[in-house]
N, C-alpha and C positions, 0 to 999 in steps of 0.2 A: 451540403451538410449544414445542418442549423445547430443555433449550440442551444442548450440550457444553460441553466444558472444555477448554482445552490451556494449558499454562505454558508461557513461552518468559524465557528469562535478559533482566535490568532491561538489560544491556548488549547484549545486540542489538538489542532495541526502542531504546534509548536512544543509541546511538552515542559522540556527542562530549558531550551532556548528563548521562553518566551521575555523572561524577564532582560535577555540582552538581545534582543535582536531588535532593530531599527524600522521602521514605516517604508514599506516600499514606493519605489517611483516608480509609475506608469505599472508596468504590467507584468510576472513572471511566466515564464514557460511551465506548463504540467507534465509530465512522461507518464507513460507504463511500464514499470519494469519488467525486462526481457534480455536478453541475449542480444539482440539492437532497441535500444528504449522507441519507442515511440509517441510524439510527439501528438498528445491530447488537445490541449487547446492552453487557455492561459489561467492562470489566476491575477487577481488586484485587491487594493480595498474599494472598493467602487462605490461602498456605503459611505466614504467619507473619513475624513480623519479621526473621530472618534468614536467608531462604531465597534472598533476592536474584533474584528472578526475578517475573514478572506472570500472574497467572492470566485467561484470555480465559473469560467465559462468552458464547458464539455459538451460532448455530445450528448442525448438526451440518456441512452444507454448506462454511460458512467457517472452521470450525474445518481439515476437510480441507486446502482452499487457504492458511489460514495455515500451518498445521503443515507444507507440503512447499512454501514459498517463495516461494508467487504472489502474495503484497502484500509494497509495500514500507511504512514510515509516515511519516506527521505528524506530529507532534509539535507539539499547543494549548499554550503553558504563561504561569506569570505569576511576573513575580520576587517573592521572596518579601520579605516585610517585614524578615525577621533580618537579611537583605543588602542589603537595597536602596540602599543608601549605599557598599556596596564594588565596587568595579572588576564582579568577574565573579561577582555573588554568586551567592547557592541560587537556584534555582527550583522550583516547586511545578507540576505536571501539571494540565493542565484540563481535557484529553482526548486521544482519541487516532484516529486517521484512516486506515484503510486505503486503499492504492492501488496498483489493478491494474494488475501491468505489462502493458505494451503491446504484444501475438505481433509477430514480427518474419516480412516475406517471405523464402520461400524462394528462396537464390541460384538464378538462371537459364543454364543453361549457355550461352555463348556460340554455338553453333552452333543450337541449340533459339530464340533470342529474335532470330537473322537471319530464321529462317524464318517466325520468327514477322511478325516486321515485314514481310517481302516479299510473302508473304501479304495483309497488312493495305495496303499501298500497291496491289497487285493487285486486290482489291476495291475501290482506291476507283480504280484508272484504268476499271475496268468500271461503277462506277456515273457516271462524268464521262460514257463515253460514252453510256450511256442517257438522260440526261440532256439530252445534244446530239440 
C-alpha cells in the first residue's frame, strides 16, 4: 500500500484546542472511526516547525475524502505535565480519529410521499382481504 500525503492547517484539525495544544514529536497515529477503529496511517508536522499546519500520510483513497471535507475529527489528547497544575493548561495530542459524516435523505416532495403512502395502505387493504 503506498501512502499519500495532504497537509491541512493545525487550526482546522484542531478547532478550540489549537491555542493549547503543544508541537508534536515524531509522528501520531490516524484511525477510522468504527466499532474496532482502524488504523490509517500517521500524521506529523513534516513541514517543519513553523509551518503551522499537519501533514496526513494515508492511503491515497482517504487522503481524497480528507482533502474535499468527508471526515470530520477526534481529537485523543493528554494534559501536558508543564500545565498540569493551571486552570486550562497545554495539551499534548495522542492521536487523531477520523469520522465520516453521515449522507443525509433526500427531501420528498409532498405530493410524491401521499402517493406513496396510499399506495402502501392499498397493498395492505388488498393483502387483509386475501388473508380473510
Amino acid at each position: 500500500m503506498s501512502l499519500a500525503i495532504v497537509s491541512l492547517s493545525r487550526r482546522h484539525i484542531l478547532g478550540n484546542l489549537y491555542g493549547r495544544c503543544n508541537s508534536i514529536a515524531g509522528s501520531i497515529p490516524v484511525y477510522l472511526a468504527a466499532d474496532e477503529p482502524e488504523l490509517l496511517g500517521y500524521a506529523d508536522e513534516g513541514l517543519g516547525p513553523f509551518s503551522d499546519a499537519f501533514t496526513f500520510h494515508l492511503d491515497a483513497e482517504s487522503c481524497k475524502r480528507l482533502s474535499v471535507g468527508q471526515f470530520s475529527y477526534s481529537i485523543d489528547y493528554a494534559k501536558s505535565r508543564v500545565a498540569a497544575d493551571k486552570g486550562r493548561g497545554l495539551v499534548t495530542l495522542v492521536s487523531i480519529t477520523l469520522v465520516r459524516h453521515k449522507g443525509y435523505e433526500k427531501p420528498v416532495k409532498p405530493a410524491v410521499a401521499a402517493a406513496a403512502k396510499a399506495a402502501e395502505e392499498a397493498a395492505a387493504a388488498a393483502a387483509a382481504e386475501v388473508a380473510e
